[in-house]
C-alpha positions in Angstrom: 108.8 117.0 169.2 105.6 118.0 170.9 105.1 121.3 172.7 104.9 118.8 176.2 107.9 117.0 175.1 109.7 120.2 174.5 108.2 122.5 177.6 108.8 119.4 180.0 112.7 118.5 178.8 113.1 122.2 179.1 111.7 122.9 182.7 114.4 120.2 183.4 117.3 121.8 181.9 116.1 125.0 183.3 116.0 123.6 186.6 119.5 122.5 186.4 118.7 118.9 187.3 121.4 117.6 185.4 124.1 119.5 186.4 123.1 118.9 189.6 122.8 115.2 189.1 126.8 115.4 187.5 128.0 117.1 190.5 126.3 114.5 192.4 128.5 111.7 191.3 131.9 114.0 191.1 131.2 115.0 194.9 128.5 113.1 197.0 129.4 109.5 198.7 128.1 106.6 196.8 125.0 106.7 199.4 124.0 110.2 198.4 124.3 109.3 194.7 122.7 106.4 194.7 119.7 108.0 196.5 120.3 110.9 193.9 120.2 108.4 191.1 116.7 107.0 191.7 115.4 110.4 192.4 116.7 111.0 189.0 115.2 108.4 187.2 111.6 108.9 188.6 111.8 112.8 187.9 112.6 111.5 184.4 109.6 109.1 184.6 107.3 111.5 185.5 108.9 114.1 183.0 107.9 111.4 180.2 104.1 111.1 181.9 103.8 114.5 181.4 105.2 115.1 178.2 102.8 112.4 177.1 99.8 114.4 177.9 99.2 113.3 181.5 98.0 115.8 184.0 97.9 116.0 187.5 94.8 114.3 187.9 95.5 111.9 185.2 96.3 108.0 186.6 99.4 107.9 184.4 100.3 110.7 186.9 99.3 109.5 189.6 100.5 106.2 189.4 104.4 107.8 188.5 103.8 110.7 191.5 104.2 108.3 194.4 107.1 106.4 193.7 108.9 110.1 192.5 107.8 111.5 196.0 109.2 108.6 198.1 112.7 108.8 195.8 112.5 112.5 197.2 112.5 111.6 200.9 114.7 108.9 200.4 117.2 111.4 198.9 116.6 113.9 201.9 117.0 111.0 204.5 120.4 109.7 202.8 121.7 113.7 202.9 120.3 114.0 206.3 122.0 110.6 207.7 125.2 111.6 206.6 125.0 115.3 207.6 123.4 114.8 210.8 123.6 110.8 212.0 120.2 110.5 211.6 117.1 110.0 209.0 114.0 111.0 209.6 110.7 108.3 209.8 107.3 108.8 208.5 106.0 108.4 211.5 108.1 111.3 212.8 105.9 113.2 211.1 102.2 111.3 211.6 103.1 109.1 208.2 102.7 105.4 207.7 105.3 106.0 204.7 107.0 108.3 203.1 105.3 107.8 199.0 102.5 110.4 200.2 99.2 107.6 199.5 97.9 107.7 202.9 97.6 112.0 202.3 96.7 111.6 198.5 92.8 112.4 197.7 92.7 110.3 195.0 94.6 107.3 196.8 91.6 107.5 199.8 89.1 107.8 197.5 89.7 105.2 195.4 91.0 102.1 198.3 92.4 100.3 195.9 95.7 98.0 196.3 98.8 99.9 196.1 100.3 99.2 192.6 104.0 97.4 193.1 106.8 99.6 191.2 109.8 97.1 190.4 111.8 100.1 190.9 110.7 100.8 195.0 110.1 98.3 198.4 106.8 98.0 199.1 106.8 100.0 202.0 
């Protein structure tokens, strides 16, 4: 195992991440864990970027960043509409959407097509 493989599964563990994801299906509704779920797997995903040598201004990154930042929001809105009622929008807070590319240097440098994740809408 590499010292990125190692470091990277460990900040995990450390983190508690997948305790918290077990509690997540004993206690949250099957919204919540869903949501949960996907923000899971991309933390995973980007986890597995890293551990393979990609840093934060790597593509490899880059491209596995976005989708991991919009399974974040999508988490918070899920906890949020069942707490409150509500979710927020991007455009609650000046956003087009909520995967971070309009606010991403390297996504308005580079106009390029967004890349489609199977995983994600096209948002």
């Amino acid at each position: 195992m590499t010292n990125l493989e190692e470091a990277s599964r460990l900040a995990l563990t450390d983190a508690r991440i997948y305790e918290v994801r077990e509690r997540l299906f004993l206690d949250a509704s099957p919204q919540i864990a869903r949501a949960g779920q996907t923000m899971f797997e991309r933390l995973r995903a980007l986890r597995r970027t890293v551990a393979a040598g990609a840093g934060i201004l790597a593509h490899a990154f880059h491209d596995n960043y976005h989708p991991s930042l919009d399974a974040v929001w999508a988490y918070r809105n899920a906890v949020r509409n069942e707490l409150e009622g509500h979710a927020l929008s991007p455009t609650d807070l000046g956003w087009s959407a909520w995967d971070g590319r309009e606010r991403c240097p390297d996504c308005r440098q580079h106009t390029v097509l967004p890349r489609h994740d199977p995983g994600s809408p096209l948002r």
